[in-house]
C-alpha positions in Angstrom: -4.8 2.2 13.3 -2.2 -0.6 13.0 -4.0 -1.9 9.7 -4.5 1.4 7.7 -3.3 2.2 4.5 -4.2 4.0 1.4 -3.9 3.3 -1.9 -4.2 4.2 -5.7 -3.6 2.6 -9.0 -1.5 5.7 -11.2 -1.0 6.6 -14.7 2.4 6.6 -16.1 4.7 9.9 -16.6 8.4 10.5 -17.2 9.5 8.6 -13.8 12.9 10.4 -14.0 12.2 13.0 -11.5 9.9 13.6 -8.1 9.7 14.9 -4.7 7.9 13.3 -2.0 7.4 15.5 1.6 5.1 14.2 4.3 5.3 15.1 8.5 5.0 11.9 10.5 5.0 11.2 14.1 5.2 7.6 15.2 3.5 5.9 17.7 5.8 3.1 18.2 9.5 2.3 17.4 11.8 -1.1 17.0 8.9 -2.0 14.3 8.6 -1.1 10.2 6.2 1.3 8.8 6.0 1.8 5.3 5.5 5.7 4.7 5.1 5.0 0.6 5.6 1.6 -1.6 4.9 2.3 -5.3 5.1 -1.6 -7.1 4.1 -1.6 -11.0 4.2 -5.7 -10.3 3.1 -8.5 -7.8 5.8 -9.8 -7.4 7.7 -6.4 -5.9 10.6 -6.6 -8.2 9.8 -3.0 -9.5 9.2 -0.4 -6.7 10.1 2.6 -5.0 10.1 2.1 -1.0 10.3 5.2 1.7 10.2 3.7 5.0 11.4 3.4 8.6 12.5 0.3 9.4 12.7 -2.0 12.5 15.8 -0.8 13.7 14.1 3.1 13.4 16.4 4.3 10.4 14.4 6.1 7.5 15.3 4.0 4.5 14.8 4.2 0.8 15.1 1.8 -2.0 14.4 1.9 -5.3 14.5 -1.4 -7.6 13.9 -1.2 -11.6 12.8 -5.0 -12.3 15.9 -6.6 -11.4 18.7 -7.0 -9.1 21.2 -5.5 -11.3 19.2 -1.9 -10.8 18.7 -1.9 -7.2 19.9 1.4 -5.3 19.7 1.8 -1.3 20.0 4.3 1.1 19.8 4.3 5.0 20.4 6.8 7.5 22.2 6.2 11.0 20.4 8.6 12.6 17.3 7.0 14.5 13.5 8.0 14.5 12.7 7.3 17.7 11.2 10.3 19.5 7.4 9.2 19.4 6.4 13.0 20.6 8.0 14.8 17.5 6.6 15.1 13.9 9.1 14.2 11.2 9.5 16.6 8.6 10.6 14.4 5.7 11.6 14.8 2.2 12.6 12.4 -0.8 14.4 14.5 -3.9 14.7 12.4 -6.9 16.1 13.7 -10.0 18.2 11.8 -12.4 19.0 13.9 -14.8 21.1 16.3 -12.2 24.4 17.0 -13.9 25.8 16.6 -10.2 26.0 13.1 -9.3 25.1 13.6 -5.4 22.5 15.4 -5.8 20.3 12.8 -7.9 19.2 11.6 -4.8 18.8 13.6 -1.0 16.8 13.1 1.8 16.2 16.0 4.0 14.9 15.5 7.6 13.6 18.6 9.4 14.8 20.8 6.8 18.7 19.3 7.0 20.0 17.4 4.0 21.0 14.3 5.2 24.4 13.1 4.9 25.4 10.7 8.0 24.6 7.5 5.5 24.5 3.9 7.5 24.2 2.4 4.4 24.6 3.0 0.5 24.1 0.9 -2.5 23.5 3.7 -5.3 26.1 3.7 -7.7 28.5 6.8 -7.2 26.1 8.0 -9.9 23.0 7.2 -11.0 22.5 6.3 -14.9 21.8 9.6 -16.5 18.2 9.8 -16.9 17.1 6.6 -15.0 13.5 5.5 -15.3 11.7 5.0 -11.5 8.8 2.7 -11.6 6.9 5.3 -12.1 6.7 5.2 -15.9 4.8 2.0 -15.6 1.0 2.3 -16.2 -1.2 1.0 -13.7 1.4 0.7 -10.8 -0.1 0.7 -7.4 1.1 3.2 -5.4 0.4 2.6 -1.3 0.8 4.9 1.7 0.8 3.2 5.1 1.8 -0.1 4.2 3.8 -1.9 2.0 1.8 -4.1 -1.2 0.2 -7.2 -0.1 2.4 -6.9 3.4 2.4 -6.1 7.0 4.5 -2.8 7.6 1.8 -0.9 8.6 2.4 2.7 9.9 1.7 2.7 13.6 1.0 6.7 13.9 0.1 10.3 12.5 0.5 12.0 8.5 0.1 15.1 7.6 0.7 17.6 4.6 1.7 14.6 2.6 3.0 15.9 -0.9 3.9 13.8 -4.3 5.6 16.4 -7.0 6.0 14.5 -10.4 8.4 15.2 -12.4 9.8 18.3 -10.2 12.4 18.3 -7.8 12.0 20.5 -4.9 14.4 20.7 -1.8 12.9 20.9 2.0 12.3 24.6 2.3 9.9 24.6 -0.2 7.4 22.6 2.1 9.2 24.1 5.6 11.1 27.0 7.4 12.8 27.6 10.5 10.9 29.6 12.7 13.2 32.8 13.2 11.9 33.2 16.8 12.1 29.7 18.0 14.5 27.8 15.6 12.5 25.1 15.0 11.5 23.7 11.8 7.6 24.7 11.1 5.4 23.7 8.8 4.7 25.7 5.0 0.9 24.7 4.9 1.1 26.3 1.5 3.8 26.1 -0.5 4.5 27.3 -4.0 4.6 23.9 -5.8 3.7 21.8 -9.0 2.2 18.5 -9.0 2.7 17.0 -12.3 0.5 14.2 -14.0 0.6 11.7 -11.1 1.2 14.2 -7.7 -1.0 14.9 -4.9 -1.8 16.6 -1.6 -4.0 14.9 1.2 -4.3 15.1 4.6 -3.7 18.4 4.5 -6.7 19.6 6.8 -7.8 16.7 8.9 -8.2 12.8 7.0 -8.9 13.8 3.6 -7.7 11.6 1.1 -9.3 13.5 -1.6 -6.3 14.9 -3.5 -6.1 18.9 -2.6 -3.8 19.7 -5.3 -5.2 21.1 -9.1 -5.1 17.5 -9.8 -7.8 14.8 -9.2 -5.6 11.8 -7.7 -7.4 10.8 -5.2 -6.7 8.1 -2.6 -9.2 5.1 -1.4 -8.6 3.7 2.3 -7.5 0.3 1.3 -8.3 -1.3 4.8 -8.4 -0.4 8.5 -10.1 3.2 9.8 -8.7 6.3 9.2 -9.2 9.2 12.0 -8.2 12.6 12.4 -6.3 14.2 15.3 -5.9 17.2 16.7 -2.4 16.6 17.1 -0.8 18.2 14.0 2.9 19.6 13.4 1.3 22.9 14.0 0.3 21.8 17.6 2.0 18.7 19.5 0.1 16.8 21.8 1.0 14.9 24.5 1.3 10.9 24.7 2.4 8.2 26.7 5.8 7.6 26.7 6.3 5.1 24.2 9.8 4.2 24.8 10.0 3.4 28.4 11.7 0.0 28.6 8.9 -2.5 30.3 8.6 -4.8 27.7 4.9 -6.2 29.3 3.0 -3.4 27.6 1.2 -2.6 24.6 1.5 1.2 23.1 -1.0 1.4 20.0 -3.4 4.3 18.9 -0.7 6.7 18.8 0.6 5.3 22.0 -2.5 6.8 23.7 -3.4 2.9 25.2 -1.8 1.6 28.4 -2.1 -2.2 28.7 -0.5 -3.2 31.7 -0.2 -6.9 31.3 2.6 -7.7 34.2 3.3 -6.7 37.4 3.7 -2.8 38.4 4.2 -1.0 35.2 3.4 3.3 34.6 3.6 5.7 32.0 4.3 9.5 31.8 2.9 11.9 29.3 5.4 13.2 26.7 5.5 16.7 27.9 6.5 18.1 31.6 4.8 21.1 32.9 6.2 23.2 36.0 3.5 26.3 35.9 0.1 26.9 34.4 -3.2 24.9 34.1 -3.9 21.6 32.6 -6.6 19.1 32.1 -6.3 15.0 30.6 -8.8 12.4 31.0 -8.5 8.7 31.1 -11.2 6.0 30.0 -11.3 2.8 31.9 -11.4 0.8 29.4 -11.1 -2.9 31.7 -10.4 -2.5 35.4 -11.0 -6.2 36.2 -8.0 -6.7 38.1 -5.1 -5.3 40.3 -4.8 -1.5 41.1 -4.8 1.5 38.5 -4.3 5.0 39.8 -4.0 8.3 37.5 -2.4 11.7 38.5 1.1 12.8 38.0 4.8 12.6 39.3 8.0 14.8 39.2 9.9 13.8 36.0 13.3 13.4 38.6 11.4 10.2 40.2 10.3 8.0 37.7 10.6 4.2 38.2 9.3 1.7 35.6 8.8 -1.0 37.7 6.6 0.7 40.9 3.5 3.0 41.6 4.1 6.6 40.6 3.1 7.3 44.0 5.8 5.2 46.0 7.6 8.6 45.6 7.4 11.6 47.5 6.5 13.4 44.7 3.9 11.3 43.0 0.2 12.1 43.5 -2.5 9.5 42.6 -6.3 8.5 42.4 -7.0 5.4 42.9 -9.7 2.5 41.8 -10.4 1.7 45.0 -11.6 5.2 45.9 -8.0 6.7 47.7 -5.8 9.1 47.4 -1.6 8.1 47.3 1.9 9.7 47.8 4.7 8.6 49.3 2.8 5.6 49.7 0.5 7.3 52.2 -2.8 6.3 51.7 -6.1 7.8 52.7 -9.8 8.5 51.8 -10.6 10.5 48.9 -13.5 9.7 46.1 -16.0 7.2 44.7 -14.5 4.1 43.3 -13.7 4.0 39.7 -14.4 0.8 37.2 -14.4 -0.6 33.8 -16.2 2.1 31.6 -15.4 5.3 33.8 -13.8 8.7 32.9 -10.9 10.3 35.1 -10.2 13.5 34.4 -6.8 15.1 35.8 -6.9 19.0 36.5 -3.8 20.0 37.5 -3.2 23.7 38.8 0.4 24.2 38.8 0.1 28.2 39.6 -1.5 27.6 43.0 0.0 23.6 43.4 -3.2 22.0 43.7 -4.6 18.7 42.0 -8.2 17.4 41.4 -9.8 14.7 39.9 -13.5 14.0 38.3 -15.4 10.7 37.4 -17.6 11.2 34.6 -17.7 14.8 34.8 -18.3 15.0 38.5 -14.7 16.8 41.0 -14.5 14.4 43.9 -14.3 15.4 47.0 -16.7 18.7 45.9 -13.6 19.4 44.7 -13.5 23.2 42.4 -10.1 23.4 40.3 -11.2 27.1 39.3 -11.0 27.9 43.2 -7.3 28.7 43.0 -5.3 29.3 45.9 -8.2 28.4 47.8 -8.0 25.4 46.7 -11.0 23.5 47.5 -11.5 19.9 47.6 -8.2 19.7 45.8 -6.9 16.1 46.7 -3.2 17.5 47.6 -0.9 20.2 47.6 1.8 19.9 45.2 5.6 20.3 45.9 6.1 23.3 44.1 9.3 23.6 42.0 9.5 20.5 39.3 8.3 19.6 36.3 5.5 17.4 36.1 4.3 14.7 34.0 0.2 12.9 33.7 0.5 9.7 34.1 -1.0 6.6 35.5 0.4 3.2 36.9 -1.0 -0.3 38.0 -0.4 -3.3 39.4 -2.4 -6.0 36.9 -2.6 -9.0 39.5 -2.8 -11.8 37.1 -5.6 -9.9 34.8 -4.8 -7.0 32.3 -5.6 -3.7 33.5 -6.3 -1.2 30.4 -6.2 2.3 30.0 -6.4 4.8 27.1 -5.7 8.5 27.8 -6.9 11.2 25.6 -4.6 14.6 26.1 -7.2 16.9 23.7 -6.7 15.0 20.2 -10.1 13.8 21.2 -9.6 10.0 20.8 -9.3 7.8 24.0 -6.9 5.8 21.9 -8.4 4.8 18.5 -12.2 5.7 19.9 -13.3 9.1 19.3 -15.0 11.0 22.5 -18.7 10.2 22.7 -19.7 14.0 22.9 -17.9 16.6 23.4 -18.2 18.9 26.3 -16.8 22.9 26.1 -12.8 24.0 26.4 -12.7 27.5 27.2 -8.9 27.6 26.4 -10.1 26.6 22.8 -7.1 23.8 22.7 -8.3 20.1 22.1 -11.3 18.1 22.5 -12.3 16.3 25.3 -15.7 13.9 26.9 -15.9 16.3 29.5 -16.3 20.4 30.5 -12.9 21.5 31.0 -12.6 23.9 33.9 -11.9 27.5 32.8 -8.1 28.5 32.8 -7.1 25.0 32.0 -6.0 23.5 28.8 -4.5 20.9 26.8 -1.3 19.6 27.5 0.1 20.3 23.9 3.1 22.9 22.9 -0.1 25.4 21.8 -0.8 25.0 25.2 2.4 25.4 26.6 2.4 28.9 24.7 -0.7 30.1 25.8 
């Protein structure tokens, strides 16, 4: 949530060496979130900072009590993919005989070295004392001390290494198969007097390393996803450039609060068997309509299903594409579930409310394909989405993929998954699963 953080008071050690490795995915971009702030006074003038700023650069400081001993570094390369996990890495050692390597950031595994901007000293003073040497210093992850930069988004696997300095693929390697960067859920490591591991497996912020550091949530609610770097979910695209929505809850929430607005899930599909619901959360205006659209026609400013290739449900109890219109459901209000089966193998689409397939509709009928609501072009990739049209009164609706959370609310009770991929309100029809990258393997 946008007003979580975590914190702990530590103990003093050497502060002339650490390593701090964490996977984030954000949830919305062109605003700060503090990652870690570690302040030994009120007045910030001692600290270490590891953020991403406003302008979605990753960007470290470090400050030892006065201006005169202030060191910067910002990246140029932007953080704004709010589908990907972040694998990122803070190196720290000043007592390296090599100037340059006293202090590295690594981002999926690569050692950064397209710098924006840079205030450390060619090099570092040999044996320079961080902040952490200071007894009692608060140390907060989430949000900056007694500020707002609150992280809008997911951690995992977040690791503090005191007094050792460990490079990227000690916590990561690239998958020789794929060539992506995966995650070491165990790595060979030592944590030092004031390190730590938590959220490691789900929202623990009881330390998981041989030490006992652990964290208190210092405000807000702190939930656990299913969406891990292990296993992307889906989201709504965050990034889309209608500037009258909100995107909070890990840009699972679509508040529509102008005139024809939509947004797309994260991933496309063009084969297989997937299932999303949507909540309702407040119809009391205006037309909303869930279903999906070819990724070649979307257009921010219009119903998904103005185009040929857009197929919707709507409130009002219709079906839509190509701005056809015609009789399919019940209505739908404030409070209902949608749920989106989409059978991409036999180009059908149905749609439940609160459990129940409109139209008698069967997505396990296949080619069949009874009481599906169309017949899908076949040939393009896909997104979920949904679109509305507020009419002078907000229309809001959160979308759970499988993380099971209908954007910061978790699902009520649980129904089964055969796939075994993601949680969701409702049964989901055998053969059909999650739209994640698990699922996309299957």
């Amino acid at each position: 949530m946008a007003n979580t953080y975590l914190s702990q008071t530590i103990s003093s050690s050497t502060g002339k060496k650490f390593t701090l490795s964490m996977w984030v995915k954000r949830a919305k971009v062109g605003s700060s979130h503090m990652l870690f702030h570690l302040s030994s006074d009120s007045g910030n003038t001692d600290y270490l900072d590891f953020a991403i700023k406003n302008n979605d650069k990753l960007d470290v400081q470090l400050r030892n009590g006065s201006s005169t001993t202030y060191y910067r570094k910002r990246t140029n390369r932007l953080f704004r993919d709010t589908n990907a996990w972040y694998h990122l890495v803070w190196r720290f050692d000043s007592t390296n005989s090599t100037a340059d390597d006293r202090w590295i950031m690594y981002v999926n595994g690569e050692r950064v070295t397209d710098i924006d901007l840079d205030s450390t000293p060619s090099q570092v003073s040999s044996d320079y004392v961080t902040p952490l040497n200071r007894n009692g210093a608060t140390l907060q992850i989430g949000n900056n001390i007694g500020g707002s930069m609150y992280l809008e988004g997911c951690l995992s696997h977040v690791h503090f290494c005191d007094g050792y300095s460990y490079g990227a693929d000690s916590f990561g390697s690239t998958d020789s198969t794929t060539g992506e960067w995966k995650i070491n859920t165990s790595p060979s490591v030592s944590y030092g007097t004031n390190g730590f591991l938590i959220l490691k497996d789900g929202n623990t912020i009881t330390d998981q390393s041989s030490n006992s550091n652990d964290f208190t949530l210092g405000g807000g609610t702190l939930t656990k996803t299913e969406d891990c770097p292990s296993n992307v979910f889906a989201t709504l695209n965050a990034i889309t450039p209608n500037s009258n929505n909100n995107r909070a809850g890990g840009t699972r929430h679509f508040n529509n609060s102008g005139t024809y607005d939509m947004r797309h899930s994260t991933l496309a599909v063009s084969k297989g068997k997937w299932y999303a619901e949507f909540y309702m959360a407040d119809m009391t205006g205006g037309f909303t309509q869930v279903g999906i659209q070819d990724t070649t026609q979307f257009n921010d400013y219009s119903f998904m299903t103005n185009s040929s290739r857009g197929y919707g449900y709507l409130k009002d109890g219709t079906k839509r594409n190509a701005s056809s219109i015609s009789s399919y459901g019940d209505t739908f209000t404030s409070g209902d579930y949608i749920g989106v089966a989409v059978d991409l193998d036999n180009n059908k689409i149905y749609f439940s409310k609160n459990g129940v397939w409109q139209n008698s509709g069967d997505p396990t009928s296949g080619a069949t394909g009874t009481g599906s609501a169309f017949d899908i072009a076949d040939g393009y990739d896909y997104c979920i989405a949904t679109s509305s049209n507020d009419a002078g009164t907000d229309q809001i609706t959160d979308v759970n993929f499988g993380n099971g959370y209908f954007n910061v609310n978790a699902v009520s009770s649980a129904g089964t998954n055969a796939s075994g991929n993601g949680i969701f309100e409702y049964d989901v029809p055998t053969g059909y699963t999650a739209l994640s990258t698990k699922g996309l393997n299957l």
